[in-house]
Biotite code that builds the C-alpha atoms (Angstrom):
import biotite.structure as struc

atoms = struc.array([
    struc.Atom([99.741, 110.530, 87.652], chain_id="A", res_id=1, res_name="UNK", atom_name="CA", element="C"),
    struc.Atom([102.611, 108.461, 89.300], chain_id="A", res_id=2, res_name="UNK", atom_name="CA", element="C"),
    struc.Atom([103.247, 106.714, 85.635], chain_id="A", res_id=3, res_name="UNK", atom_name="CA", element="C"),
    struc.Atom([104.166, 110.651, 84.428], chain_id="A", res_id=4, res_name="UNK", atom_name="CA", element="C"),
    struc.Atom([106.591, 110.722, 86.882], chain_id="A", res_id=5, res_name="UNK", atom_name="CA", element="C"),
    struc.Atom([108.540, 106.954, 87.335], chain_id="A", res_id=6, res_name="UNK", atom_name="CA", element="C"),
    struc.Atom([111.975, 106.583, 86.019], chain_id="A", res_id=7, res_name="UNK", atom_name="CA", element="C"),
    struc.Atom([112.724, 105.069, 83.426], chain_id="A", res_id=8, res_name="UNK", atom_name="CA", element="C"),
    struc.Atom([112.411, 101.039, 84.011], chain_id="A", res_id=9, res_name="UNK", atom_name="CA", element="C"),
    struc.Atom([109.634, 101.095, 86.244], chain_id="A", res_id=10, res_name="UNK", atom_name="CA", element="C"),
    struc.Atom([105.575, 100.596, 86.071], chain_id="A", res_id=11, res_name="UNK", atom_name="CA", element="C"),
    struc.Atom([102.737, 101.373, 88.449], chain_id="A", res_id=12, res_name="UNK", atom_name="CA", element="C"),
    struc.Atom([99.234, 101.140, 88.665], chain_id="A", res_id=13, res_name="UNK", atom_name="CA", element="C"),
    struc.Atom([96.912, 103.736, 90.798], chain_id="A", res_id=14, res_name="UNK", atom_name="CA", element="C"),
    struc.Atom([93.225, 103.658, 91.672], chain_id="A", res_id=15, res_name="UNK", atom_name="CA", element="C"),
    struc.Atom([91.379, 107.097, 92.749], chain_id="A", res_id=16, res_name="UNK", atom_name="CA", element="C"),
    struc.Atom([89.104, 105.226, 95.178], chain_id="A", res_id=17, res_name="UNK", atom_name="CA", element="C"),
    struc.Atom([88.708, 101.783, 96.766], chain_id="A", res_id=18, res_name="UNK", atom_name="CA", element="C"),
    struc.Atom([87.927, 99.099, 94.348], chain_id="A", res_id=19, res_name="UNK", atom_name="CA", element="C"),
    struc.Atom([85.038, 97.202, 95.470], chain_id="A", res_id=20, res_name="UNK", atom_name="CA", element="C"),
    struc.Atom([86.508, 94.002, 94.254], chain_id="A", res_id=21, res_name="UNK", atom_name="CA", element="C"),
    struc.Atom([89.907, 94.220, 95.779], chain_id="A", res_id=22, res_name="UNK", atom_name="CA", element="C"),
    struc.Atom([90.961, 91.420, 98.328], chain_id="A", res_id=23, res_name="UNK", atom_name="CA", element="C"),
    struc.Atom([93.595, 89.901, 100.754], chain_id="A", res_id=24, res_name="UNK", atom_name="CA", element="C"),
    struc.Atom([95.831, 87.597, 100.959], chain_id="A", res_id=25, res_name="UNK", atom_name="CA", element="C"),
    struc.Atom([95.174, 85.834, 104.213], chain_id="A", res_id=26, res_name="UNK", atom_name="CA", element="C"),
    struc.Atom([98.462, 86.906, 105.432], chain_id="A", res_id=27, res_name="UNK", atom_name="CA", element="C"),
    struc.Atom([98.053, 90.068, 104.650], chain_id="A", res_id=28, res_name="UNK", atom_name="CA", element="C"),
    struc.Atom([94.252, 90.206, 106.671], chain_id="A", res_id=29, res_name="UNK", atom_name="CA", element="C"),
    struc.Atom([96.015, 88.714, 109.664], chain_id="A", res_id=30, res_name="UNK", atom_name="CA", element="C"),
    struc.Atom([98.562, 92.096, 109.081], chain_id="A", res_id=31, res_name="UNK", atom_name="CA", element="C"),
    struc.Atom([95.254, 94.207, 109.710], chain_id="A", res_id=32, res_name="UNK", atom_name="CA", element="C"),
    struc.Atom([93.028, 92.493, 111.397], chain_id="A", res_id=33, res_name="UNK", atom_name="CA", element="C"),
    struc.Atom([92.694, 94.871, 114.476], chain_id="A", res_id=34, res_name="UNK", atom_name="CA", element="C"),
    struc.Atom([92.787, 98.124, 112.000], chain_id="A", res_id=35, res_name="UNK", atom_name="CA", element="C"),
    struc.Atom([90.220, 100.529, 111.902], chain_id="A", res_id=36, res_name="UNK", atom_name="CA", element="C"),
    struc.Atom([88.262, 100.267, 108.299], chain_id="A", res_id=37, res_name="UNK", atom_name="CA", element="C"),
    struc.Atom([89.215, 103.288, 106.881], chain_id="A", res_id=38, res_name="UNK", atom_name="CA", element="C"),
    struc.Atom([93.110, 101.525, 107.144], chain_id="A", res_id=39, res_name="UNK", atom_name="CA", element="C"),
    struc.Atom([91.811, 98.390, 106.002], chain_id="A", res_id=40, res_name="UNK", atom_name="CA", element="C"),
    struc.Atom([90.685, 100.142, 102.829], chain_id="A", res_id=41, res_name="UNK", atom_name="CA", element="C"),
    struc.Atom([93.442, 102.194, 101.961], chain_id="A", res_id=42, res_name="UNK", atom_name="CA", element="C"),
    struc.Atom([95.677, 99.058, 102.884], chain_id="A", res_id=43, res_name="UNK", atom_name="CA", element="C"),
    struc.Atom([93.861, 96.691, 100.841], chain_id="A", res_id=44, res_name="UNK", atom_name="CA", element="C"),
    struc.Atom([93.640, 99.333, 97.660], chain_id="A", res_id=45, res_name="UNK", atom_name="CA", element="C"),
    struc.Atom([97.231, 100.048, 97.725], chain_id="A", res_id=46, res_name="UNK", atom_name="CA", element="C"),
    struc.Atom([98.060, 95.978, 97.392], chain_id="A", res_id=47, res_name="UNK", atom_name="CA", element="C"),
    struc.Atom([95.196, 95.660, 94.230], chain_id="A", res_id=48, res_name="UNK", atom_name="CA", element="C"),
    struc.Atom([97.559, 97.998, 92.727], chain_id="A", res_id=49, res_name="UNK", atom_name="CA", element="C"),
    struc.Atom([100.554, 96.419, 93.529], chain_id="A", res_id=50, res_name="UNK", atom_name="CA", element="C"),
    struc.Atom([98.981, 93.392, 92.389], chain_id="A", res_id=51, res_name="UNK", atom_name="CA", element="C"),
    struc.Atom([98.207, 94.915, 88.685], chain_id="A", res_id=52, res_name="UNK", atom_name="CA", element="C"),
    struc.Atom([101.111, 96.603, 88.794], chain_id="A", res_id=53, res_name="UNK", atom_name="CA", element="C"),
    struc.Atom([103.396, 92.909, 89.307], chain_id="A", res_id=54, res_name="UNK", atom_name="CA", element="C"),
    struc.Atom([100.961, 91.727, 86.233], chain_id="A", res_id=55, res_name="UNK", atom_name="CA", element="C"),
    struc.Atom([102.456, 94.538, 84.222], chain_id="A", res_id=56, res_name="UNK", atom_name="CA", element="C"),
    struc.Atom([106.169, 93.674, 85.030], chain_id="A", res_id=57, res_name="UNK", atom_name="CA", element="C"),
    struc.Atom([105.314, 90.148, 84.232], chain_id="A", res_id=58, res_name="UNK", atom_name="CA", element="C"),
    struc.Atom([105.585, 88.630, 87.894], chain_id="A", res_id=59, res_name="UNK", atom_name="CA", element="C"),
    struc.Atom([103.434, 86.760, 89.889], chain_id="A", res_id=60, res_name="UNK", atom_name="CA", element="C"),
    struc.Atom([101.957, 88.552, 93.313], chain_id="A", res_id=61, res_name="UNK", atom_name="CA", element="C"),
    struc.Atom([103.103, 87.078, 96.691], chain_id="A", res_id=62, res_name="UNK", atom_name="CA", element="C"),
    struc.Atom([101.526, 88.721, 99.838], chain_id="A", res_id=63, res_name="UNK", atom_name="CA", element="C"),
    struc.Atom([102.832, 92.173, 101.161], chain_id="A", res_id=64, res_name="UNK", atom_name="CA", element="C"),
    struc.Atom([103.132, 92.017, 104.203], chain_id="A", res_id=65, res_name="UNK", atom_name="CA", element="C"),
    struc.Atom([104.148, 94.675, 106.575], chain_id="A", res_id=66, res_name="UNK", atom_name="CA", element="C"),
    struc.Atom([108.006, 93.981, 107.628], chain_id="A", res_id=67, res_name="UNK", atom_name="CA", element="C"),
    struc.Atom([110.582, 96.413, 109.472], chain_id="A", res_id=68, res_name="UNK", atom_name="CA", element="C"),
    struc.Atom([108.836, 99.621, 110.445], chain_id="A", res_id=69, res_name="UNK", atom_name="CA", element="C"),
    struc.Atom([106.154, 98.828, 107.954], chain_id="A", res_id=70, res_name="UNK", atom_name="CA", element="C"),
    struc.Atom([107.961, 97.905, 104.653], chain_id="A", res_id=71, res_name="UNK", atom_name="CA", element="C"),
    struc.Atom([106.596, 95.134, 102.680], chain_id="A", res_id=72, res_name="UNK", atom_name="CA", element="C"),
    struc.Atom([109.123, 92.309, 100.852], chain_id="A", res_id=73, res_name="UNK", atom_name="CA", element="C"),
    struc.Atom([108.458, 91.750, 97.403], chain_id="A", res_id=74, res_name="UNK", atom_name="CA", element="C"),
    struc.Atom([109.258, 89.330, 95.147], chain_id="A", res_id=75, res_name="UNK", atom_name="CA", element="C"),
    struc.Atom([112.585, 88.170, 94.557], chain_id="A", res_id=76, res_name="UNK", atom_name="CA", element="C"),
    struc.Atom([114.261, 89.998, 91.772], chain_id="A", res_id=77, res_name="UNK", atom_name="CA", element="C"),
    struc.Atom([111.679, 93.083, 92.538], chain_id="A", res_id=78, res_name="UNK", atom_name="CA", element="C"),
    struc.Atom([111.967, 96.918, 93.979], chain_id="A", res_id=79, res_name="UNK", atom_name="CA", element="C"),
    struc.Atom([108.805, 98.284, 94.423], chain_id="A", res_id=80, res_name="UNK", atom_name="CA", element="C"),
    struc.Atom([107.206, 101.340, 96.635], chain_id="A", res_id=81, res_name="UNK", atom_name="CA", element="C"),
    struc.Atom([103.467, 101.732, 97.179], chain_id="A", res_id=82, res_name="UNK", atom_name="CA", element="C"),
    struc.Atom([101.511, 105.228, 98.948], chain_id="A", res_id=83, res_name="UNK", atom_name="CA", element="C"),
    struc.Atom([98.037, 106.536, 99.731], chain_id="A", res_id=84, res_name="UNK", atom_name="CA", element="C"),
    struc.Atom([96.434, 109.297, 100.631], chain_id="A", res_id=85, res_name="UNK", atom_name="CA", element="C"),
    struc.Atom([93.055, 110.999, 100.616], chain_id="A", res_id=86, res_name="UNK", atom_name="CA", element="C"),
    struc.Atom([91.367, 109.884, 97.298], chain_id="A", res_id=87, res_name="UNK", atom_name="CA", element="C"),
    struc.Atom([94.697, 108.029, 95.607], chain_id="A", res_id=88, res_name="UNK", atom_name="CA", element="C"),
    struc.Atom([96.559, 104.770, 96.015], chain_id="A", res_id=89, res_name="UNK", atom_name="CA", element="C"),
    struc.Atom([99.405, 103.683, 93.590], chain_id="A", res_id=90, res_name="UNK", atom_name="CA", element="C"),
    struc.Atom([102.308, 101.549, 93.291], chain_id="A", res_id=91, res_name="UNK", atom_name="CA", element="C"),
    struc.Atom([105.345, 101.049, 91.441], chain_id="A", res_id=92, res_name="UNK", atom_name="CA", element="C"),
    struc.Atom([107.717, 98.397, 90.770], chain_id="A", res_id=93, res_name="UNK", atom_name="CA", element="C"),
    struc.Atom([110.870, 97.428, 88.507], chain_id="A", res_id=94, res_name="UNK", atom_name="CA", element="C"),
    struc.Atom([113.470, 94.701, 88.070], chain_id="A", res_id=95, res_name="UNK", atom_name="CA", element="C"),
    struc.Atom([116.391, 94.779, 90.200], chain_id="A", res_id=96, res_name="UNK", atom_name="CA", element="C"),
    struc.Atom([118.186, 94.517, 87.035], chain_id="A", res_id=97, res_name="UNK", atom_name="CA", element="C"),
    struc.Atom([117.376, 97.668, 86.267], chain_id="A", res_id=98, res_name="UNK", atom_name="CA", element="C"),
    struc.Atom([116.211, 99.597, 89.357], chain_id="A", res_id=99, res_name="UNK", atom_name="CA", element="C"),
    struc.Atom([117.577, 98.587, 92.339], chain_id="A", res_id=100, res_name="UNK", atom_name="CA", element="C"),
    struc.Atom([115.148, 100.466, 94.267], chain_id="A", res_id=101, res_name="UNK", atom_name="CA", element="C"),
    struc.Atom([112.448, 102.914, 93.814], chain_id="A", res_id=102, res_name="UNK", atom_name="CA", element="C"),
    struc.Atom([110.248, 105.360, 95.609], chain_id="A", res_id=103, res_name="UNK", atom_name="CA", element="C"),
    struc.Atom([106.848, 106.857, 95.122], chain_id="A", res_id=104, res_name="UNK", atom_name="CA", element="C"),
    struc.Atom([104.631, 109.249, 97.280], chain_id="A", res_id=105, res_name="UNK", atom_name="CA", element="C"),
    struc.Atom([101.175, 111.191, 97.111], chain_id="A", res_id=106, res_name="UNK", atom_name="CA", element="C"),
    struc.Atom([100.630, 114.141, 99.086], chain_id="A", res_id=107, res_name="UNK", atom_name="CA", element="C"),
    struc.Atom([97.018, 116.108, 98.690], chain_id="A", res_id=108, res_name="UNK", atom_name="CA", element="C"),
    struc.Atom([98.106, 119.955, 97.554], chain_id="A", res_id=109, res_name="UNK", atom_name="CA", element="C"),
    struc.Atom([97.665, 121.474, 100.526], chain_id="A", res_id=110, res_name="UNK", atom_name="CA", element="C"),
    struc.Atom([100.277, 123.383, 102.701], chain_id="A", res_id=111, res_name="UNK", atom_name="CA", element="C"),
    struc.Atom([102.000, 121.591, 105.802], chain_id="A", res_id=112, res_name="UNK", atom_name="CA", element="C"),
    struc.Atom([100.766, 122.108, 109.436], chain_id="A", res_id=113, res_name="UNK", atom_name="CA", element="C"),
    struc.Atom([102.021, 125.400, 110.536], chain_id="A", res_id=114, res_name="UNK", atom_name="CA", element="C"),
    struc.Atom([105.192, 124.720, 112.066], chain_id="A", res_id=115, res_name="UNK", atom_name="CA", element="C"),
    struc.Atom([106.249, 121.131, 110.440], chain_id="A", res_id=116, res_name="UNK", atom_name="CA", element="C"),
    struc.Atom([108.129, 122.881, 107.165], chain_id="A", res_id=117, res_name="UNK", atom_name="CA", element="C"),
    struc.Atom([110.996, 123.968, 109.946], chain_id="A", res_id=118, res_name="UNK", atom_name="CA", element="C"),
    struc.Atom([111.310, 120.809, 111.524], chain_id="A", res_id=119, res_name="UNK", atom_name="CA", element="C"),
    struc.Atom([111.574, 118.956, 108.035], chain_id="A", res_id=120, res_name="UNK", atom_name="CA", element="C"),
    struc.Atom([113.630, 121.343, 105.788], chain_id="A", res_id=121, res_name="UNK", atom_name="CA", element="C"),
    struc.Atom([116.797, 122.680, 105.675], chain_id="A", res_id=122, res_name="UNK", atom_name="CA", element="C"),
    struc.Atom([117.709, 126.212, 105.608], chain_id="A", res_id=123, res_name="UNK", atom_name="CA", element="C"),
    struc.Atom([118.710, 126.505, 101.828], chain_id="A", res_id=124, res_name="UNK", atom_name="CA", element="C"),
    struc.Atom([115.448, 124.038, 101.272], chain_id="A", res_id=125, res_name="UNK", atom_name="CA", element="C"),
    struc.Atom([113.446, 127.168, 103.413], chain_id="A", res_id=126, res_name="UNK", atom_name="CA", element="C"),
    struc.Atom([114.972, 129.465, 100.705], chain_id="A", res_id=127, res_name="UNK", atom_name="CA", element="C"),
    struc.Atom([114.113, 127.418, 97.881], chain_id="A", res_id=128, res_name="UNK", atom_name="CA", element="C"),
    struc.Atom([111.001, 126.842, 99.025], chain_id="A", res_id=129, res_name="UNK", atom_name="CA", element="C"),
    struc.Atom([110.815, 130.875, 98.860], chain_id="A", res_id=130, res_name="UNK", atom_name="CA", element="C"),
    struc.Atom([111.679, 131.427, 95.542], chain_id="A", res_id=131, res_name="UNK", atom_name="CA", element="C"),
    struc.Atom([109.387, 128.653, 94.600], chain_id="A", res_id=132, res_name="UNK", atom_name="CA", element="C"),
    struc.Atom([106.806, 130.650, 96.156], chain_id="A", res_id=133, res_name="UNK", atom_name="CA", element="C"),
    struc.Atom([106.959, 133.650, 94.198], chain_id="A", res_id=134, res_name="UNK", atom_name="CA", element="C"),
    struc.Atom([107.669, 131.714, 91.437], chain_id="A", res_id=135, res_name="UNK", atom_name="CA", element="C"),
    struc.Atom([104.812, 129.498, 91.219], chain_id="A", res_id=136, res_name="UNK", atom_name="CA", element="C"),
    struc.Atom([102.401, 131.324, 93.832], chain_id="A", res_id=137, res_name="UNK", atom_name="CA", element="C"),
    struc.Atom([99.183, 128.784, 94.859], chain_id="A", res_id=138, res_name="UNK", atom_name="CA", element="C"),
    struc.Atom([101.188, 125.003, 94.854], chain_id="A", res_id=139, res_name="UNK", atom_name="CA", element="C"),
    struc.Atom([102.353, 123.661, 98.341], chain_id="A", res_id=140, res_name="UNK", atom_name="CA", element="C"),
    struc.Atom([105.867, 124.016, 98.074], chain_id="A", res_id=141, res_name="UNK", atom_name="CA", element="C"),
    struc.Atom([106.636, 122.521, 100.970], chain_id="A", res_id=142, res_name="UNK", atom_name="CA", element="C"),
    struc.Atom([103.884, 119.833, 100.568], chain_id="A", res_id=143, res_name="UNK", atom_name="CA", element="C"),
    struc.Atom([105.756, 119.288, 97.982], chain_id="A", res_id=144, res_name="UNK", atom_name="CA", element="C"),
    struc.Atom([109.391, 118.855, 100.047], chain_id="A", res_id=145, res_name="UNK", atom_name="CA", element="C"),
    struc.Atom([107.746, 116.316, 102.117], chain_id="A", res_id=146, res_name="UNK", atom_name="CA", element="C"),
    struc.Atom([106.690, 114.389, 99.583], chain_id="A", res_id=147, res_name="UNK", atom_name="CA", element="C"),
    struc.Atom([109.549, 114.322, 97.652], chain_id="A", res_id=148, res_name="UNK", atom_name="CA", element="C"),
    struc.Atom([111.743, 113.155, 101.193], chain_id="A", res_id=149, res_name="UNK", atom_name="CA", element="C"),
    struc.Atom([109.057, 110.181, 101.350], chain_id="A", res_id=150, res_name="UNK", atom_name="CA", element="C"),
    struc.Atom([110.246, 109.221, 97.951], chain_id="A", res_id=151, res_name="UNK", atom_name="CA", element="C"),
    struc.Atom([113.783, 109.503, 98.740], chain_id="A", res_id=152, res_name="UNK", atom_name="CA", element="C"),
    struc.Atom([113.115, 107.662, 101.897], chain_id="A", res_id=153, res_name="UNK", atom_name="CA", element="C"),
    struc.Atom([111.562, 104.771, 101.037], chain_id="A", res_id=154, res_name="UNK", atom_name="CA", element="C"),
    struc.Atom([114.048, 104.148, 97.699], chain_id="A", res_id=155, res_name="UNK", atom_name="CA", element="C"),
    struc.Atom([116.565, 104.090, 100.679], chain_id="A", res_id=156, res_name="UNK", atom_name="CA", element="C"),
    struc.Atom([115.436, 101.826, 102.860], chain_id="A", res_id=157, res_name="UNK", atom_name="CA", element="C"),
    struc.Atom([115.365, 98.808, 101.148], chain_id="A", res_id=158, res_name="UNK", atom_name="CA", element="C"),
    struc.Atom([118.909, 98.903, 100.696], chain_id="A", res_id=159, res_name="UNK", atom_name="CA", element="C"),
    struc.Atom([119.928, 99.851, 104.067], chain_id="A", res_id=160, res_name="UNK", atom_name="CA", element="C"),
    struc.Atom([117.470, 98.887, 106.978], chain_id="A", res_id=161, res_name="UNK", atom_name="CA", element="C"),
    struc.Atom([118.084, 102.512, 108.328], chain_id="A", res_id=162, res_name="UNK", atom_name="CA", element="C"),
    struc.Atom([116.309, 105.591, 108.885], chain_id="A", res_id=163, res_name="UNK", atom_name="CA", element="C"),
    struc.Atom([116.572, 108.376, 106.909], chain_id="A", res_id=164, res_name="UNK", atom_name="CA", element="C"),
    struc.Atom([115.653, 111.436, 108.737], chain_id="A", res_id=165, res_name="UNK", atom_name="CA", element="C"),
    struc.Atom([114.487, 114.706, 107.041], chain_id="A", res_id=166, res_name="UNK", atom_name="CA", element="C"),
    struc.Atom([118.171, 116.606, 107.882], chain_id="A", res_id=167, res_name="UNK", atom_name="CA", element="C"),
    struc.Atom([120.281, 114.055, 105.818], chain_id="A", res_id=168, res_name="UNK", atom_name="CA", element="C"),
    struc.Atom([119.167, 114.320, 102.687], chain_id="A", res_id=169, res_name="UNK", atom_name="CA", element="C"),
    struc.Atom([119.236, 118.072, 100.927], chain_id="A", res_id=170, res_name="UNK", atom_name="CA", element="C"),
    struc.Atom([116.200, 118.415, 98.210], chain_id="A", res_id=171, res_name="UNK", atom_name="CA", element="C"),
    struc.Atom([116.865, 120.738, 95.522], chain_id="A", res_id=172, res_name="UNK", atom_name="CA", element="C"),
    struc.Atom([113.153, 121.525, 93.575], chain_id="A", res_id=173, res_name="UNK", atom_name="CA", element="C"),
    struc.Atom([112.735, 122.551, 90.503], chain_id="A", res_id=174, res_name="UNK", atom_name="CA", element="C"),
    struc.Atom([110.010, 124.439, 89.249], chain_id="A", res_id=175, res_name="UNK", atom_name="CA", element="C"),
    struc.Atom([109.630, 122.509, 85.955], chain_id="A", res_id=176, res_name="UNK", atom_name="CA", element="C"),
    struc.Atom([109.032, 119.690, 87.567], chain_id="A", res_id=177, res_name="UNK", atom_name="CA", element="C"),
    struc.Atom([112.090, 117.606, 88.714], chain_id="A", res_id=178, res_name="UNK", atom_name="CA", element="C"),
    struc.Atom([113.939, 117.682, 91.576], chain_id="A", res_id=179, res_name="UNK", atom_name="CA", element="C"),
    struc.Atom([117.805, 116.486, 92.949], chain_id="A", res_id=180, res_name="UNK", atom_name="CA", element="C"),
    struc.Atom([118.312, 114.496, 96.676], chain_id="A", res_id=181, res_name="UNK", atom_name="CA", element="C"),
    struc.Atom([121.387, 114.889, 97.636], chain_id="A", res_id=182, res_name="UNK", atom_name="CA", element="C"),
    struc.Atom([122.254, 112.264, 100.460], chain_id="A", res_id=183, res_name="UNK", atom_name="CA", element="C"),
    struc.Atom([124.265, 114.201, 103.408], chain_id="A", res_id=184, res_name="UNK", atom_name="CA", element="C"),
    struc.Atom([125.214, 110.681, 105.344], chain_id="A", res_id=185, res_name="UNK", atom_name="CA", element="C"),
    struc.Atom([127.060, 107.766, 103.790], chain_id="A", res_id=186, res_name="UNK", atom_name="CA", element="C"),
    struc.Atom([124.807, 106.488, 100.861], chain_id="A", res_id=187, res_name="UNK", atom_name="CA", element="C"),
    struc.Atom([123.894, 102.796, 100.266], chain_id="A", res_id=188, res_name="UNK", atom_name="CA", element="C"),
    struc.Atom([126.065, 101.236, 97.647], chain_id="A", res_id=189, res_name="UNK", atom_name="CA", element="C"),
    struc.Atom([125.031, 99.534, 94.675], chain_id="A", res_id=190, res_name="UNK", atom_name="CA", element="C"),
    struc.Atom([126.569, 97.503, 92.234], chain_id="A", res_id=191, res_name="UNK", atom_name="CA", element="C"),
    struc.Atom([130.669, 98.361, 93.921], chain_id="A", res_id=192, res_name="UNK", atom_name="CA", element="C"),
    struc.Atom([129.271, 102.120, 93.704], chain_id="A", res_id=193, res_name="UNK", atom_name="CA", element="C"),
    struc.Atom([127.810, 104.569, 96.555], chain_id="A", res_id=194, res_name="UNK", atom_name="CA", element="C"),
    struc.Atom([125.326, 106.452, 95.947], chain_id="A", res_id=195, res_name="UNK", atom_name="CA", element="C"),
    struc.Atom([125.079, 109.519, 96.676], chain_id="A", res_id=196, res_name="UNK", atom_name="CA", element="C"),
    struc.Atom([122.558, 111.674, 94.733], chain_id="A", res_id=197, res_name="UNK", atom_name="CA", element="C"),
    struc.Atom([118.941, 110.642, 93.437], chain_id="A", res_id=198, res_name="UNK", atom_name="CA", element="C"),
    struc.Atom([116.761, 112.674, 90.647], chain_id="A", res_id=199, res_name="UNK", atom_name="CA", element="C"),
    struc.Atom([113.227, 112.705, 90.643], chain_id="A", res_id=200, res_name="UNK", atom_name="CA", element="C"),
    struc.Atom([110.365, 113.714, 89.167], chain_id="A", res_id=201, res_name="UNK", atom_name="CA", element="C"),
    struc.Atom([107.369, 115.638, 90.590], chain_id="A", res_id=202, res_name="UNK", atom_name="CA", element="C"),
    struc.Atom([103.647, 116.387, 89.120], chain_id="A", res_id=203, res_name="UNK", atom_name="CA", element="C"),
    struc.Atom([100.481, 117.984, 90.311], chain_id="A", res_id=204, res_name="UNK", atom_name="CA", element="C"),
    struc.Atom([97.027, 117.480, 89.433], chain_id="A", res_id=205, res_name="UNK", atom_name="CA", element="C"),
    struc.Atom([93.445, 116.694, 91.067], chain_id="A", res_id=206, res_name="UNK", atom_name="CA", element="C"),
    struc.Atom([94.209, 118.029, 94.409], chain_id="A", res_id=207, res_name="UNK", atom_name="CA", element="C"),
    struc.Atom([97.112, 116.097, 94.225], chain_id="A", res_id=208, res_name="UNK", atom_name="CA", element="C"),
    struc.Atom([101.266, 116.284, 94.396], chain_id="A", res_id=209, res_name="UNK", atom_name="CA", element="C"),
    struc.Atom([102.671, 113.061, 93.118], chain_id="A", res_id=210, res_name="UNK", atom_name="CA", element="C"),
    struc.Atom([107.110, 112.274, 93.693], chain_id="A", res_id=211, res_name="UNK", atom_name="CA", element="C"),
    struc.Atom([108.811, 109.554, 91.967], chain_id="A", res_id=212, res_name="UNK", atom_name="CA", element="C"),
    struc.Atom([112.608, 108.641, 92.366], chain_id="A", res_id=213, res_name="UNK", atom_name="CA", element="C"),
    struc.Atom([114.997, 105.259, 91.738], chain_id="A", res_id=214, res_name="UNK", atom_name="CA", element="C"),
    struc.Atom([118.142, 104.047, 92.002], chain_id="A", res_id=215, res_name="UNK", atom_name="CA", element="C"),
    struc.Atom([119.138, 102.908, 88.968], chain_id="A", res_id=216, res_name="UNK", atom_name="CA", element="C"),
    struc.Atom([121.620, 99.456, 88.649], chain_id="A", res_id=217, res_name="UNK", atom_name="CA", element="C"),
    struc.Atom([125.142, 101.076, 87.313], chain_id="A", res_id=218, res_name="UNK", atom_name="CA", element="C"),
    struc.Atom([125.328, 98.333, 84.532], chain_id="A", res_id=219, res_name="UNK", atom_name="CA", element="C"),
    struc.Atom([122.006, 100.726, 83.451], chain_id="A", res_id=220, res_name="UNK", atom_name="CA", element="C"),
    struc.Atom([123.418, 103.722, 84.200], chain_id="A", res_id=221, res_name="UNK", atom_name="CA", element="C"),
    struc.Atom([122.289, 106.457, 81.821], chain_id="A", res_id=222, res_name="UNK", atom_name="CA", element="C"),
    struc.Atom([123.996, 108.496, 80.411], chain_id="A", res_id=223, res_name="UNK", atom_name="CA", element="C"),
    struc.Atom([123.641, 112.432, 81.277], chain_id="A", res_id=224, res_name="UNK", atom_name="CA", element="C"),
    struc.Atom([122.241, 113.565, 77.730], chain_id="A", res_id=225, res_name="UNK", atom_name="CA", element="C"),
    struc.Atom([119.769, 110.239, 78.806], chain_id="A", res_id=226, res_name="UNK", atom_name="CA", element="C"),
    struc.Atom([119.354, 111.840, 81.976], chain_id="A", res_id=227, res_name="UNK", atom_name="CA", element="C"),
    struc.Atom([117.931, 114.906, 80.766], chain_id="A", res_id=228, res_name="UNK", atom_name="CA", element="C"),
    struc.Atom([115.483, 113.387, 78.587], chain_id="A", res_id=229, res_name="UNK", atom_name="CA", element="C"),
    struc.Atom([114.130, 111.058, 81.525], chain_id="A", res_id=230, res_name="UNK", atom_name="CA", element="C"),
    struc.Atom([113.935, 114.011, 83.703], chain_id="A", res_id=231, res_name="UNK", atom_name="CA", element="C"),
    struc.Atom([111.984, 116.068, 81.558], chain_id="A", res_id=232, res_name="UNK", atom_name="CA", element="C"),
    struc.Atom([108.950, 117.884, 83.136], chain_id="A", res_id=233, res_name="UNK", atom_name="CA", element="C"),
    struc.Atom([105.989, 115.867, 82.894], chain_id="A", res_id=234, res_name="UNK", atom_name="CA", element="C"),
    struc.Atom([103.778, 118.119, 84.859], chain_id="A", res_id=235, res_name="UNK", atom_name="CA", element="C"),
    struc.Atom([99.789, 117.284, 84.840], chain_id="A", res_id=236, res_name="UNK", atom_name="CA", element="C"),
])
């Protein structure tokens, strides 16, 4: 599912349960060593596909271990983003070259906690959301937001060291399956250039909601007839 939804420069691997052969690093044990197992599962899953995933690009693995408020380093010259949830792990990476960062999330389809869409969306998010809703009755739209703001986040982060919370970045959804982050605080820049706004892609399938964003290099920049065709709905 994530591969449907990556930008263009990017490769992932995903497992729909816990490989019984997958292992640890020793630095990355020490990193849960006092973790409950169902954490050391998901934990240790999510790094076996990192590890394919690194094979793919054509880069050795080095351990992942947790750094500032839980981000992993990778290898030099890498972006990557890895997520789990109930029954999926995945992770994607790229060149720097080409992606300076990128972001992935899984989300089961299932509607938010009663109360959690207002404190995460925006008033013209709430009326998208709306439309959406009559639109496409019977998908978690606002499963859906979240998700897609864990992308965005975590194709932030790696080139700022900051937070990103839910207010400063405005998610436009599209029903076809794309969607547009627009940042509303000072972007990271990249390459002499700050960015501001960040496309995506979005699927659904097996119980699941799948988000995929990146910041491309602007040496790689695409052009916007590109744009559209990397965008294009890839729903599953």
């Amino acid at each position: 599912m994530i591969g449907a939804v990556l930008p263009v420069g990017a490769v992932a691997a995903e497992v729909y349960d816990d490989p019984p052969g997958a292992r640890l690093h020793p630095a990355e044990e020490a990193a849960v060593a006092h973790a409950v197992a169902s954490r050391r599962r998901e934990f240790t899953s999510v790094r076996h596909c990192a590890r394919l995933a690194l094979a793919r690009l054509g880069v050795g693995y080095e351990p992942l271990v947790p750094g500032r408020l839980g981000a992993p380093r990778w290898p030099d010259g890498v972006s990557g983003s890895m997520t789990h949830c109930a029954g999926f792990r995945a992770a994607a990476v790229a060149r720097t070259g080409v992606l300076a960062s990128v972001g992935i999330d899984a989300e089961p389809d299932r509607p938010l906690r009663p109360g959690m869409p207002e404190s995460i969306a925006l008033p013209a998010e709430r009326a998208r959301l709306a439309e959406l809703s009559l639109e496409r009755p019977g998908l978690a739209w606002d499963r859906l937001l979240f998700s897609a703001k864990e992308a965005v986040y975590k194709a932030w982060f790696p080139l700022t060291g900051r937070l990103l919370d839910f207010p400063e970045a405005e998610i436009r959804i599209d029903a076809g399956g794309t969607f547009r982050a627009v940042l509303l605080v000072p972007g990271p820049v990249v390459g002499g250039r700050a960015v501001r706004v960040l496309h995506g892609r979005w699927a659904v399938g097996r119980g699941l909601l799948v988000t995929a964003t990146g910041v491309p290099q602007p040496a790689r920049a695409i052009s916007r007839t590109s744009a559209a065709r990397e965008f294009t709905p890839s729903l599953l």
